[in-house]
N, C-alpha and C positions, 0 to 999 in steps of 0.2 A: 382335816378341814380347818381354815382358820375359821378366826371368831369375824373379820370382817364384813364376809357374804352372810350372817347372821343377825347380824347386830342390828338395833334400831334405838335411837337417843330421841329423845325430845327434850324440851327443855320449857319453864315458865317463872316470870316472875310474880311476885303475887305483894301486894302491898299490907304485908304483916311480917311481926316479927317471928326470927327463927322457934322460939318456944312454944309460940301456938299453936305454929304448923304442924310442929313436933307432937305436943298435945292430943291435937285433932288424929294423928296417924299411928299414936301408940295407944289410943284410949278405945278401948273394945268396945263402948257403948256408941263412940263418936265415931269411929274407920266405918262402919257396915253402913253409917246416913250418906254417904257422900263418895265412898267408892264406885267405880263405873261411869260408862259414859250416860246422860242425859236417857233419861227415861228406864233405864235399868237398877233394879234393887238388888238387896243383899238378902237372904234367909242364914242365916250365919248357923252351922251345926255346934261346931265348937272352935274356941279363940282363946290365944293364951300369947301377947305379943310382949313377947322376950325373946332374947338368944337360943334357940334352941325350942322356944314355943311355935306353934302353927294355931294355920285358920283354917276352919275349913267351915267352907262355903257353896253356896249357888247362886249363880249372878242370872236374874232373871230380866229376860228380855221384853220391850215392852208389847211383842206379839205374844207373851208368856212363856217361851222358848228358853228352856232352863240350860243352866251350863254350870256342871259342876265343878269347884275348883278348889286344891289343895296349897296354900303357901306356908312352906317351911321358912325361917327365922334363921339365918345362920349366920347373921353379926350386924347388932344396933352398937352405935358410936353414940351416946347420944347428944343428938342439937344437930349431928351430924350426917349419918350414913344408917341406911337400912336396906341389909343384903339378904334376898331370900330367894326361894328356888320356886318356880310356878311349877302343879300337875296337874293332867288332866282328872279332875276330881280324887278323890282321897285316895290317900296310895296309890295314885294312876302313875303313866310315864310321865317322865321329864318333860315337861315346854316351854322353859328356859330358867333360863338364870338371871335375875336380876336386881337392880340395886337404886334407891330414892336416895340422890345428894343433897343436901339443905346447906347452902352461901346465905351466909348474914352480907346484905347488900347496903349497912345503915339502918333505913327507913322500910326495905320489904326485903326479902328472901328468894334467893332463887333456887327451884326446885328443879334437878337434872335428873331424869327417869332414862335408866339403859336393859336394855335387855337382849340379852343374847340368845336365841332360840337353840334348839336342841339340832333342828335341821336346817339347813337352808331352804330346804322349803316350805318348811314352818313359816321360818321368815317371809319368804316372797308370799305366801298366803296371807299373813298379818298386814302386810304391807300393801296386799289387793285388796285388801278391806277397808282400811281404810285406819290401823291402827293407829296411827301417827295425831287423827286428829280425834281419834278415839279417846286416845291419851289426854289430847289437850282437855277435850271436852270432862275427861275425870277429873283434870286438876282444875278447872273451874269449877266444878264441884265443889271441891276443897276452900278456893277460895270466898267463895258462898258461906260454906257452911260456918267460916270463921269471921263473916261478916266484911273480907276485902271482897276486890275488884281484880 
C-alpha cells in the first residue's frame, strides 16, 4: 500500500523564532499546556522527549472523553525535525508515523506536520473528522502558548 492514500501534511507559520518553537515542543513541562486541539487537555502519565524517549498520555476531550495516547521519539534534528510514531495508548497499535519540520523563515518559522497513518482508513477517518484543522487548531496553541500570532 503506498504512503500516499495515507498521508496527511498541514502546514503553519507562526511569528517566532525557530528556538522557541523548539523550546516549547521539547520541554515536558511546556508540550502537555498547549498540545491538542482547542478545549482538550493533556494528563501526561510519563514523558521523557529525546531520541528514543516517549510520552505517554491522555488527551482529554472537552465532553471529558479520554483518548489514550503513546508517542515514541525516533529522531530529534534539533531546531530542526521531530520524528515519532503515534499508538493507540501505551503499547497499543500503530496509528501512524509522523514528523514536526521547523524552517527558519527570518522573522517566524514554519511548522510542517505529516503523518502517515497505519491504514488508509485510519486516514480517511482522520480526514472525516476533521483532522487537518484539528491540526491547525493545535499549532495555534503553540503559537499562543509562545506568545505569537
Amino acid at each position: 500500500m503506498s504512503a500516499e492514500n495515507r498521508t496527511m501534511a498541514i502546514e503553519r507559520a507562526i511569528n517566532a523564532p525557530v528556538a522557541v518553537l523548539w523550546a516549547a515542543w521539547t520541554d515536558p513541562a511546556a508540550l502537555p499546556r498547549w498540545w491538542g486541539p482547542d478545549g482538550f487537555s493533556c494528563r501526561t502519565t510519563r514523558i521523557d522527549l529525546r531520541e528514543g524517549g516517549e510520552w505517554v498520555f491522555d488527551m482529554i476531550a472537552p465532553d471529558g472523553t479520554v483518548y489514550p495516547n503513546h508517542h515514541r521519539y525516533t529522531r530529534l534534528v534539533p531546531g530542526q525535525r521531530i520524528d515519532y510514531t503515534l499508538h493507540w495508548g501505551e503499547d497499543g497499535p500503530l496509528h501512524a508515523e509522523a514528523s514536526a519540520n521547523f524552517e527558519d523563515l527570518g522573522d517566524s518559522t514554519r511548522i510542517a506536520l505529516r503523518m502517515t497513518f497505519a491504514t488508509a482508513d485510519e486516514c480517511a477517518q482522520a480526514l472525516a473528522m476533521g483532522a487537518p484543522q484539528l491540526g491547525l487548531q493545535t499549532l495555534g496553541k503553540l503559537a499562543r502558548q509562545v506568545g505569537a500570532r
